[in-house]
C-alpha positions as CSV (number, residue, x, y, z in Angstrom):
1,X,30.0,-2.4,-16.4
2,X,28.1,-0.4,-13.6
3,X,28.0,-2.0,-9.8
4,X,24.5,-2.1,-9.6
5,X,21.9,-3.2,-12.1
6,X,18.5,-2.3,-13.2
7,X,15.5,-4.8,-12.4
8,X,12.6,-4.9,-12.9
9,X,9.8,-7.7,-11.5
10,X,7.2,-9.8,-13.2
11,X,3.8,-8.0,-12.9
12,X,2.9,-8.8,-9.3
13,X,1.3,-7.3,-6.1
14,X,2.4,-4.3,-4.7
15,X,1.2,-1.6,-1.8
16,X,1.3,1.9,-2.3
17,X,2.1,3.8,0.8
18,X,1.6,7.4,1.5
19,X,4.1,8.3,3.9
20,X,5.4,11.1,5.9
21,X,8.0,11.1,4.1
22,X,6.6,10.8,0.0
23,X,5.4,7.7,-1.7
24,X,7.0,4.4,-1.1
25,X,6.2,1.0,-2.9
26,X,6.0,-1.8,-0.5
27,X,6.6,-5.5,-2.5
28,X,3.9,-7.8,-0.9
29,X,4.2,-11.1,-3.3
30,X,7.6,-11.5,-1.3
31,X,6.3,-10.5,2.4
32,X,3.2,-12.3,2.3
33,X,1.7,-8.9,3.7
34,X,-2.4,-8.7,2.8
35,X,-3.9,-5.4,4.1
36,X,-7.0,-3.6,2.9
37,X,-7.1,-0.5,1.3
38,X,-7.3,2.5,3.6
39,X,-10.2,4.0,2.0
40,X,-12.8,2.3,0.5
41,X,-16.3,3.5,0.0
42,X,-18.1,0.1,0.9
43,X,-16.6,-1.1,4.0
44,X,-14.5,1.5,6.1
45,X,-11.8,0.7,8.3
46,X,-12.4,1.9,12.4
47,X,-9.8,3.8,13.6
48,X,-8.3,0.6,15.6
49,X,-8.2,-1.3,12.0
50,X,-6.2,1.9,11.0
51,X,-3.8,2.0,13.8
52,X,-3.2,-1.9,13.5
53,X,-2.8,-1.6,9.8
54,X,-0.2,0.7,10.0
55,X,1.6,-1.6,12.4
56,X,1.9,-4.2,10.3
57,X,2.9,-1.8,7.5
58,X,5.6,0.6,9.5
59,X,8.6,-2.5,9.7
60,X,8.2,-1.7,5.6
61,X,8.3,1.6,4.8
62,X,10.7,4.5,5.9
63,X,8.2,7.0,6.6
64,X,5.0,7.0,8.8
65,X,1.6,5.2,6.6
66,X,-0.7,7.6,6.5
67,X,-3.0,6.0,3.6
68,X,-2.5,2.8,1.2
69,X,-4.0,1.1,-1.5
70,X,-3.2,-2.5,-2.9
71,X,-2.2,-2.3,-6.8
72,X,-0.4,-4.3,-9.7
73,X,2.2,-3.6,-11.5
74,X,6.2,-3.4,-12.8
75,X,8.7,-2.8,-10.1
76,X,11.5,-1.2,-10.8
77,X,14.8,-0.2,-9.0
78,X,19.0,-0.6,-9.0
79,X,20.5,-3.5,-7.1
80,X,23.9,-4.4,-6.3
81,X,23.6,-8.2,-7.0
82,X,25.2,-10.0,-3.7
83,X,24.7,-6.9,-1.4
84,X,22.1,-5.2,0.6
85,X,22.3,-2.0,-1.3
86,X,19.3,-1.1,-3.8
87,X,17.1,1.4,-4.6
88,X,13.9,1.9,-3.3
89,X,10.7,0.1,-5.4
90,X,8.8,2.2,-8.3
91,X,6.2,0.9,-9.1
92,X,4.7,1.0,-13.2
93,X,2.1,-0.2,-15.5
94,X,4.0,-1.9,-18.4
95,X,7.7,-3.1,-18.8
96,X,8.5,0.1,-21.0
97,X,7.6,2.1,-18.4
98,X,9.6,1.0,-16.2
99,X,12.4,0.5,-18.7
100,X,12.2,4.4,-19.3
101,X,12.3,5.4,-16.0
102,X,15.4,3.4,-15.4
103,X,16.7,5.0,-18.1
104,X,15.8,8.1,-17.7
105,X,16.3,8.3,-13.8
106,X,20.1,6.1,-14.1
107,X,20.9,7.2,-17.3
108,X,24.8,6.3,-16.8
109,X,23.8,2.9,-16.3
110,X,24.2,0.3,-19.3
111,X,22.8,-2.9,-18.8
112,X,20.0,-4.6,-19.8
113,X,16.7,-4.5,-18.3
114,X,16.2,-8.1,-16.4
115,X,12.5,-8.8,-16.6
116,X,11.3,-11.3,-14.3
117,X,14.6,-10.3,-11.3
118,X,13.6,-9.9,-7.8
């Protein structure tokens, strides 16, 4: 039996994050964080809405925001039940997706997906 195990959430809300450093998946059902999307065509952020945006994004991600959007979906990751260490959040449409990519991306890994873990 492998140290860490693959989870994956409940459908819930997430925030996608452009970053400097790639894409990260930030899990807002748990961190009670409600931001607008970066871009939208009917009401645009200033450029201080920006800058305090990102503020309350940064303590989150790795990398510097650059742009995010709000979305739904399947979060998926390894976690070491009982200890800090995990993988970061991806972030799917449907259980099976995230199912393959955990078995795809940790293929040495054996158990079960746990549907519902956070």
């Amino acid at each position: 039996m492998s140290f860490m195990q693959k989870q994956i959430t409940n459908k819930q809300n997430w925030l996608r994050v452009e970053t400097s450093q790639g894409t990260e998946f930030v899990n807002t059902s748990d961190l009670s964080l409600f931001v607008r999307d970066s871009s939208t065509v009917t009401h645009p952020m200033s450029e201080a809405e920006l800058e305090e945006t990102r503020a309350k994004i940064q303590p989150y991600t790795e990398g510097n925001p650059q742009s995010w959007e709000n979305i739904k979906g399947y979060g998926a990751r390894l976690s070491a039940p009982g200890y800090l260490d995990c993988t970061p959040w991806d972030v799917f449409d449907s259980v099976e997706e995230a199912q393959q990519y955990l078995d795809e991306t940790y293929p040495e890994d054996e158990e079960d997906e746990q549907v519902g873990a956070q």
